[in-house]
MIGU-731151 format. One line per field, with one value per atom (N, C-alpha, C): residue in three letters; x, y, z. Coordinates in steps of 0.2 Angstrom, whole numbers, plus 5000, padded with zeros to 4 digits. Atoms other than C-alpha are relative to their C-alpha. Layout:
BEGIN
res (ALA ...)
c1 (X ...)
c2 (Y ...)
c3 (Z ...)
//
This chain:
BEGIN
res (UNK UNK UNK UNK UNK UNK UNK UNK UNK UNK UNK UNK UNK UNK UNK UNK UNK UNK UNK UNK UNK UNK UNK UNK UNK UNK UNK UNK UNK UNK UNK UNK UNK UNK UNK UNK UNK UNK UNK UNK UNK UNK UNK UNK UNK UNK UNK UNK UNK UNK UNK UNK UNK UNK UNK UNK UNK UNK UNK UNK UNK UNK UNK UNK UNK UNK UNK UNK UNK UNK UNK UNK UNK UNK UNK UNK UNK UNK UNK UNK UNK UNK UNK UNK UNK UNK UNK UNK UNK UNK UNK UNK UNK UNK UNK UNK UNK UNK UNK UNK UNK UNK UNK UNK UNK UNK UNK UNK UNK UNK UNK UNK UNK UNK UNK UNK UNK UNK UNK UNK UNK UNK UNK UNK UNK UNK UNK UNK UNK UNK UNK UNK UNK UNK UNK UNK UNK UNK UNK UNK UNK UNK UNK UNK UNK UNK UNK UNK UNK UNK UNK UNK UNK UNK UNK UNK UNK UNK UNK UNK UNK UNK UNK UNK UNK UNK UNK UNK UNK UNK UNK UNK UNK UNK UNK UNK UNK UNK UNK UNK UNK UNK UNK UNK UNK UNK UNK UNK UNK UNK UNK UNK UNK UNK UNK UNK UNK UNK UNK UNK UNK UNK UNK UNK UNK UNK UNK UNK UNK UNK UNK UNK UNK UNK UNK UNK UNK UNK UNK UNK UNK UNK UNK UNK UNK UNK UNK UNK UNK UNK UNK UNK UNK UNK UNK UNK UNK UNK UNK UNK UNK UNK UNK UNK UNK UNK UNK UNK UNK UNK UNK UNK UNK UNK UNK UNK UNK UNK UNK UNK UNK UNK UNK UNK UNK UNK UNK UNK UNK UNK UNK UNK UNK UNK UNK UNK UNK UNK UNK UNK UNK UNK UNK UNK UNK UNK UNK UNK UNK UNK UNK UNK UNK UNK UNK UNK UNK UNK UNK UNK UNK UNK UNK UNK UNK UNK UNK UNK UNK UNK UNK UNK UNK UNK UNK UNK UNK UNK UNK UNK UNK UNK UNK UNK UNK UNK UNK UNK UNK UNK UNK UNK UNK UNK UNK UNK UNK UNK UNK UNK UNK UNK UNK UNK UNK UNK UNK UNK UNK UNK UNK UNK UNK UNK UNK UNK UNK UNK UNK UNK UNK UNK UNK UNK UNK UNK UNK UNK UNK UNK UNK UNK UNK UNK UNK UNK UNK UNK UNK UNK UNK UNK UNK UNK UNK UNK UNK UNK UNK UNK UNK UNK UNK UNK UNK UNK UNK UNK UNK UNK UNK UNK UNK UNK UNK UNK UNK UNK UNK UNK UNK UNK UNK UNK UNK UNK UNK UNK UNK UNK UNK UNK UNK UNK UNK UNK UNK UNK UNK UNK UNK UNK UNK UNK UNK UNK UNK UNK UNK UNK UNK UNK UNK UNK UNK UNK UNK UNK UNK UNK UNK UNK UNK UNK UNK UNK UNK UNK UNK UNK UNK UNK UNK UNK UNK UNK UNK UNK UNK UNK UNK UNK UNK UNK UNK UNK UNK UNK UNK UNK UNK UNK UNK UNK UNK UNK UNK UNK UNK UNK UNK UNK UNK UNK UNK UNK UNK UNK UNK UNK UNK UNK UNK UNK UNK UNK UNK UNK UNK UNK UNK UNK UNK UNK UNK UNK UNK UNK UNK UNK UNK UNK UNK UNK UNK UNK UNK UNK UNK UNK UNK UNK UNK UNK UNK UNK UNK UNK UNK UNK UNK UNK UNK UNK UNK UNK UNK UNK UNK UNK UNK UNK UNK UNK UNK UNK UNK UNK UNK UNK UNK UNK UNK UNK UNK UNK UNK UNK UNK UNK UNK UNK UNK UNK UNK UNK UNK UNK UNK UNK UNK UNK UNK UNK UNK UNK UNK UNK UNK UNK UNK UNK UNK UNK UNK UNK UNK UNK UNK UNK UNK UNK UNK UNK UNK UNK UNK UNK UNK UNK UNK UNK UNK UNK UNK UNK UNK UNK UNK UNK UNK UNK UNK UNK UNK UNK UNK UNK UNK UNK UNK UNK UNK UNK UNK UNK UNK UNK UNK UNK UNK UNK UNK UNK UNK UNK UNK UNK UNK UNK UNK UNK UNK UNK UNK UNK UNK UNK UNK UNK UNK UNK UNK UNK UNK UNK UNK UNK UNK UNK UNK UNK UNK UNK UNK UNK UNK UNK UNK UNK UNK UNK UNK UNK UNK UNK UNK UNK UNK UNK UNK UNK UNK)
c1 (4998 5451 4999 5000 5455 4998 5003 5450 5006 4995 5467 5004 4994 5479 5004 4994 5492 5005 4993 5506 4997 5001 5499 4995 5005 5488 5006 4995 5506 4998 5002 5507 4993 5006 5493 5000 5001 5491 4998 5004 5489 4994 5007 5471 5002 5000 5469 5006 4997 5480 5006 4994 5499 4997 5002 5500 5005 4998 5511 4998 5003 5502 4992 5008 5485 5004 4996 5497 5003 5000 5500 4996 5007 5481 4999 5004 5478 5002 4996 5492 4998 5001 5486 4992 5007 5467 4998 5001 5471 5005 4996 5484 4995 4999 5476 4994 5004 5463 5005 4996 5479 5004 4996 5490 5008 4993 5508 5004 4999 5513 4996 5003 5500 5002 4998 5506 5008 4995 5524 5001 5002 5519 4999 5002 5510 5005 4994 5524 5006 4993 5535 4997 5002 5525 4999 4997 5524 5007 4994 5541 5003 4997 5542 4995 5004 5527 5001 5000 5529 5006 4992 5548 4998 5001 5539 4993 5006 5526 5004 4995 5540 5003 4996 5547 5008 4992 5564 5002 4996 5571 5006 4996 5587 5004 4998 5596 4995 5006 5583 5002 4998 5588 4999 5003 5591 4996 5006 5578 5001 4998 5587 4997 5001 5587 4991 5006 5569 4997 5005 5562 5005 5001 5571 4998 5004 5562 4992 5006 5548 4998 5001 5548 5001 4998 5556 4996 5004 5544 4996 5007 5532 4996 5007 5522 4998 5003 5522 4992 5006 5505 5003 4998 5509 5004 4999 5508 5006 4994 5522 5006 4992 5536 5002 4997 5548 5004 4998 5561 5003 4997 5566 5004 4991 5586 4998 4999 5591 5002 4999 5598 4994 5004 5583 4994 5007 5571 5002 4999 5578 4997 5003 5575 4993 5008 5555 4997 5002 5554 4998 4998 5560 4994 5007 5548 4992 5006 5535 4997 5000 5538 4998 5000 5541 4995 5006 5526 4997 5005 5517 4992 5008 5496 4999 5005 5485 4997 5004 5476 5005 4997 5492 4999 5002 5488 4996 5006 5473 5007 4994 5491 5002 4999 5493 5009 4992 5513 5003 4995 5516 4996 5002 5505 5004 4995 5517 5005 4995 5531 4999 5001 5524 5000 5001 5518 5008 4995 5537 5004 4997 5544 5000 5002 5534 5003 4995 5544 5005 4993 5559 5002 4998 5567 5005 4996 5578 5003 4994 5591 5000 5001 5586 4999 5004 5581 4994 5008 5567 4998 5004 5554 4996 5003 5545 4994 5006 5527 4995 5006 5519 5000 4996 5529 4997 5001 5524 4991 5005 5507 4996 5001 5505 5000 4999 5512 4995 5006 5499 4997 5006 5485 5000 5001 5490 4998 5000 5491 4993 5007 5472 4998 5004 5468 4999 4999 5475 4995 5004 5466 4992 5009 5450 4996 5003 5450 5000 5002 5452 4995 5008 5438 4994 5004 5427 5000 5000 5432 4999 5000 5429 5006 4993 5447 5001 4999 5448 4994 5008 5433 5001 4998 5439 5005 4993 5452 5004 4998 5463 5002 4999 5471 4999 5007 5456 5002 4998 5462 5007 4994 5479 5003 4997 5486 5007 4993 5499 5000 5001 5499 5006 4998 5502 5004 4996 5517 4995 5006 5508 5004 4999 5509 5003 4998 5517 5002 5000 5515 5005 4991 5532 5003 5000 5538 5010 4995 5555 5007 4996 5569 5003 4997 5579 4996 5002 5566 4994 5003 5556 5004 4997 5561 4999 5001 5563 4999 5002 5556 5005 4995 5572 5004 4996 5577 4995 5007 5560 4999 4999 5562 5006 4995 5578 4999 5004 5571 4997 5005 5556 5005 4996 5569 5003 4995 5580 4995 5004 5565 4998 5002 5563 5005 4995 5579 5003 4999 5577 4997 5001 5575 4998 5002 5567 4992 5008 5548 4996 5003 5543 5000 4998 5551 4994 5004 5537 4995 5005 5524 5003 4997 5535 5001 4998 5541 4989 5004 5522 4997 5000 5518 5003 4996 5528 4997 5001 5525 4992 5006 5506 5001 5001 5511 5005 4996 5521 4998 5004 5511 4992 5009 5493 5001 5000 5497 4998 5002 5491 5005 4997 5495 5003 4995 5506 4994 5004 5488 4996 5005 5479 5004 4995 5493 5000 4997 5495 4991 5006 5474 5000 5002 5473 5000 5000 5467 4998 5001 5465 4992 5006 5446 4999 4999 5451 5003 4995 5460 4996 5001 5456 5005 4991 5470 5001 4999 5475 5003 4996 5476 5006 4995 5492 5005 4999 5506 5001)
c2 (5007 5834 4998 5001 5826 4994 5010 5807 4998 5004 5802 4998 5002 5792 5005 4997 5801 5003 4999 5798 5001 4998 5804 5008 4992 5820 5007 4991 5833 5002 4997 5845 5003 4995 5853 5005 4992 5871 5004 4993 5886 5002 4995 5894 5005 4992 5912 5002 4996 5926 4998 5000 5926 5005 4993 5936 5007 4996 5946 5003 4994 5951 5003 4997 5953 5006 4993 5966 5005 4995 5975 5005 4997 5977 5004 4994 5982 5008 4996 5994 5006 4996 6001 5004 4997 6004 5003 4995 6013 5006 4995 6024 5006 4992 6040 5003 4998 6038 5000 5000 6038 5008 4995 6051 4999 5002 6053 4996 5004 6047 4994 5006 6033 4995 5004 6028 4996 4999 6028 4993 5004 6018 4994 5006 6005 4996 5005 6000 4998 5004 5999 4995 5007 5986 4995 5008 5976 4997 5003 5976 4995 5003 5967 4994 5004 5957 4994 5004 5952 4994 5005 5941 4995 5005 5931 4995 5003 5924 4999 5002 5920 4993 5005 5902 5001 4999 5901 4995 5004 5892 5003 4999 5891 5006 4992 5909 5005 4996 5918 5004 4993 5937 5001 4998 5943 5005 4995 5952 5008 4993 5968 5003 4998 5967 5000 4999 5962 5005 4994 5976 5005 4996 5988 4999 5001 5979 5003 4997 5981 5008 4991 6001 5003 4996 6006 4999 5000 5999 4995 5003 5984 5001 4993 5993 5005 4994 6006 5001 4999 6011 5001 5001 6009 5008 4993 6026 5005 4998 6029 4997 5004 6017 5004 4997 6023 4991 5007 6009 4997 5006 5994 5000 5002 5992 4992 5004 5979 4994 5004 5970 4998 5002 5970 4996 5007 5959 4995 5009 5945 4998 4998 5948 4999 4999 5952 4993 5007 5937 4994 5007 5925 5001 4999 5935 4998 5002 5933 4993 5011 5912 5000 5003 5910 5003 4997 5922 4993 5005 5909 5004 4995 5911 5003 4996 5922 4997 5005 5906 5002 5000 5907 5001 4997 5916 4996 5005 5903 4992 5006 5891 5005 4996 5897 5000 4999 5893 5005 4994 5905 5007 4994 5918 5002 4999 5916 5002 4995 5919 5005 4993 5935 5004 4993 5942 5001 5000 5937 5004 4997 5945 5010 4992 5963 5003 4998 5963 5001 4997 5968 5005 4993 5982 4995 5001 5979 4998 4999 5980 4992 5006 5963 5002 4995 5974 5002 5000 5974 5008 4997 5985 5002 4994 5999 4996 5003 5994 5003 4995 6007 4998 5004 5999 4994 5008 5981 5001 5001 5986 5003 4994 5998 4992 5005 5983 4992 5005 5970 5002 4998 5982 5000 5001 5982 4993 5005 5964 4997 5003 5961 5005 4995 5977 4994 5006 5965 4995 5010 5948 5000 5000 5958 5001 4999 5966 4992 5008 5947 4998 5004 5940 5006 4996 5957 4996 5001 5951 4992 5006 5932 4996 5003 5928 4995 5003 5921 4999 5001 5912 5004 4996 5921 5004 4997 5931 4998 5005 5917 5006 4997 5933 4999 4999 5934 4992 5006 5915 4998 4999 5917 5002 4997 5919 5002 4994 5933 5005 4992 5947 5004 4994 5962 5004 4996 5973 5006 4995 5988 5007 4993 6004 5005 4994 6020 5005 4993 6037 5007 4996 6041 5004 4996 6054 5000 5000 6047 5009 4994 6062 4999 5002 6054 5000 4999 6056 5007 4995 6072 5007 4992 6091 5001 4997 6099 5008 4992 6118 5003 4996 6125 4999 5003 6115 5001 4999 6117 5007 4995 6137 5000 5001 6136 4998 5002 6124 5007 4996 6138 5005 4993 6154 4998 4999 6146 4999 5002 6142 5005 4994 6160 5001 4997 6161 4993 5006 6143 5000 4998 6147 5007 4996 6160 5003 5002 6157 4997 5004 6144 5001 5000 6149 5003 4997 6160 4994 5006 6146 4993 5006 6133 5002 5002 6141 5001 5000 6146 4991 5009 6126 4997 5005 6119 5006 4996 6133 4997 5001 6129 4992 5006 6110 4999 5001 6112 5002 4996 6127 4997 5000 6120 4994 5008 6101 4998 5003 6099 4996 5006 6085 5006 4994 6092 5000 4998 6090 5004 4995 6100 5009 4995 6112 5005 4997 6115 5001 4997 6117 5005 4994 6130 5006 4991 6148 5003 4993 6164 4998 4999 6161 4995 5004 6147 5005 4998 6157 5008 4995 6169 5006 4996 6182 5006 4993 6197 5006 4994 6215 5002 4998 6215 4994 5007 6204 4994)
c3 (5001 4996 4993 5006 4979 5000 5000 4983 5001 5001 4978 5005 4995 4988 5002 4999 4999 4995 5003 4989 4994 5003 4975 5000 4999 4980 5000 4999 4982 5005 4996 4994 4998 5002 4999 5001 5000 4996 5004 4996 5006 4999 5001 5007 5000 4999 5006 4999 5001 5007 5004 4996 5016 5005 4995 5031 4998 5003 5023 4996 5002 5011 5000 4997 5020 5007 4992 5032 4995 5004 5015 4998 5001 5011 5009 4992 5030 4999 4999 5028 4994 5007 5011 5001 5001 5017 5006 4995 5033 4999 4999 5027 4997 5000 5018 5006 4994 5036 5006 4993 5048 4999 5002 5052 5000 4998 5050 5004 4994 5066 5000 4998 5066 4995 5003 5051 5002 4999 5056 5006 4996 5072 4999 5006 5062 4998 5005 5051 5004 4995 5066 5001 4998 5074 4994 5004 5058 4998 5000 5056 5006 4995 5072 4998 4998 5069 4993 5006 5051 4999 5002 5052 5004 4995 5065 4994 5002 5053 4991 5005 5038 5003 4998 5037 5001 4998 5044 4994 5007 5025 5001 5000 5023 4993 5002 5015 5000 4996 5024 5000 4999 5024 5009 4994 5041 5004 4996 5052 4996 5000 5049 4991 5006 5029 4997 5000 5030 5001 4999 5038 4995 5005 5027 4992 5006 5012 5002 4999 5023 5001 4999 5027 4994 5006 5011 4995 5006 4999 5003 4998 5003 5006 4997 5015 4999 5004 5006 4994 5007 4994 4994 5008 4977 4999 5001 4974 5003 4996 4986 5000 5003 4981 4996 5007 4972 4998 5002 4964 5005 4994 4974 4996 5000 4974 4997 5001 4965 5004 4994 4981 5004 4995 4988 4996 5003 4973 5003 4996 4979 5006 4995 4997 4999 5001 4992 4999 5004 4982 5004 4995 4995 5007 4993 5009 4998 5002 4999 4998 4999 4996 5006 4992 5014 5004 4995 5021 5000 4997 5032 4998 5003 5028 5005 4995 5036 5004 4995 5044 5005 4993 5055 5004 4994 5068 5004 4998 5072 5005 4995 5080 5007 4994 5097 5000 5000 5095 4995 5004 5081 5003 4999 5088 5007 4992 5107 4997 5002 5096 4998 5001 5089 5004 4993 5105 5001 4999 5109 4997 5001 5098 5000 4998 5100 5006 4991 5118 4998 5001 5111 4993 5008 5101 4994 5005 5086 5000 5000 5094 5006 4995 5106 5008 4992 5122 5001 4998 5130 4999 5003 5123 5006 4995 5132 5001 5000 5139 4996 5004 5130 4991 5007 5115 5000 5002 5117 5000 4999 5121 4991 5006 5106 4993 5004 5094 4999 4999 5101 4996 5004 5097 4993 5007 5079 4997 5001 5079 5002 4998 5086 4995 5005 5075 4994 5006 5061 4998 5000 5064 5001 5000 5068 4994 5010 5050 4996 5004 5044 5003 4999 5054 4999 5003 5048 4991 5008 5031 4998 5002 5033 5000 5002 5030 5006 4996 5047 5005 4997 5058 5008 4992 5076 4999 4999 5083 5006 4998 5090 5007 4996 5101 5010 4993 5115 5003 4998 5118 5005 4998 5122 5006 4993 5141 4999 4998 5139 5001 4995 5151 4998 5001 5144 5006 4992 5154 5000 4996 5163 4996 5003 5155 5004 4998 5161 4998 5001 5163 5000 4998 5167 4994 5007 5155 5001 5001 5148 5000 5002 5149 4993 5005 5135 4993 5007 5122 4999 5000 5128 5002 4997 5129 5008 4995 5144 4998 5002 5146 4996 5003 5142 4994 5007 5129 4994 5005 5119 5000 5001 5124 4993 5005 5115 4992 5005 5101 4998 5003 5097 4999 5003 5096 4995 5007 5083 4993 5009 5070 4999 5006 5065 4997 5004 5058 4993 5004 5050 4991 5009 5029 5000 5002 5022 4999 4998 5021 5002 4996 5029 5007 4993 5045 5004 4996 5053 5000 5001 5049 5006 4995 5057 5007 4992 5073 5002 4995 5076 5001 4999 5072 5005 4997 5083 5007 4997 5096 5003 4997 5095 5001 4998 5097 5007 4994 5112 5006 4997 5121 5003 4998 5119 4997 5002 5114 4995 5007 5096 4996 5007 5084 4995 5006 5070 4995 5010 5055 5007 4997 5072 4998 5000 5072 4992 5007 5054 4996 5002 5051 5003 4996 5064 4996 5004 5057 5004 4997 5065 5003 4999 5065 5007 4996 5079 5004 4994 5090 5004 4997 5102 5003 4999 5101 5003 4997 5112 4995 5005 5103 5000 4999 5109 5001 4996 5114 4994)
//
């Protein structure tokens, strides 16, 4: 408060951080603790989470050109940007005017929009349950590391009645191998380059066989394994 009369105090100014760029800092101080995938993962769901927490001002970039501002470089760690397109400072600029703050979350009507938006793909089609659920968790990850850091007094989330769709177990055809197609896969990666190929088909071999993460796979040494003299 300045004392002053209304019509003379101006707007009044945002507190703290954007959520956009307290979703940069999240992003910058989990990445060299995640693994590729999780990173991967991660910057999906902000891409979904972050256009919903941007004002709708007039020549707003659409959904579409936002998220490639946001994958190609502003979610990126420093160290991993290469140059932003010319086409796209404008774009950045304008996102980073219009990012709503980080208090946001604390309005139960912007945070129903974002769960709403997490239900759907890209492409405006309902989103898998393992996908919408996957995307929440990041977004309570998020609001927990603000209230860890003080930025925010709660995590408005835990207030909120919206029932999560029910997960499943069901193993999509359309995005998993079948046996024969994963044998198939494994024969042709010894004939793929020149050096790397034996490394790789066993890599992929031991993540298909015995189920390891691609940094389990790619640690694993002889002294781990218990191998037949033969065979």
């Amino acid at each position: 408060m300045t004392g002053l009369p209304e019509s003379m105090s101006g707007p009044e100014k945002d507190v703290g951080p954007s959520f956009l760029d307290f979703a940069r800092s999240f992003m910058a101080s989990w990445w060299l603790h995640s693994a590729a995938r999780t990173r991967e993962t991660d910057t999906y769901a902000l891409l979904s989470l972050i256009p919903a927490f941007v004002k709708n001002l007039p020549g707003k970039p659409a959904d579409e050109e936002l998220r490639a501002v946001l994958r190609d470089y502003a979610l990126l760690p420093e160290g991993r940007r290469g140059d932003l397109a010319a086409d796209y400072l404008p774009m950045l600029r304008r996102m980073e005017a219009a990012s709503l703050p980080l208090a946001t979350p604390q309005e139960p009507r912007i945070v129903r929009t974002a769960l709403d938006a997490v239900t759907l793909t890209f492409d405006d089609k309902v989103a898998s349950a393992n996908s919408v659920r996957w995307k929440r968790s990041v977004l309570h990850h998020l609001i927990e590391t603000a209230v860890e850091l003080r930025e925010l007094p709660s995590n408005s989330l835990n207030t909120i009645k919206w029932k999560l769709p029910e997960a499943t177990d069901a193993v999509d055809p359309r995005t998993v191998v079948n046996p024969a197609q994963a044998q198939a896969l494994l024969a042709v990666l010894p004939s793929i380059g020149w050096t790397r190929a034996p490394r790789m088909a066993a890599m992929f071999t031991c993540m298909y066989y015995a189920a390891l993460w691609p940094e389990e796979a790619s640690a694993l040494g002889r002294q781990n394994c218990e191998l037949p003299e033969q065979g």
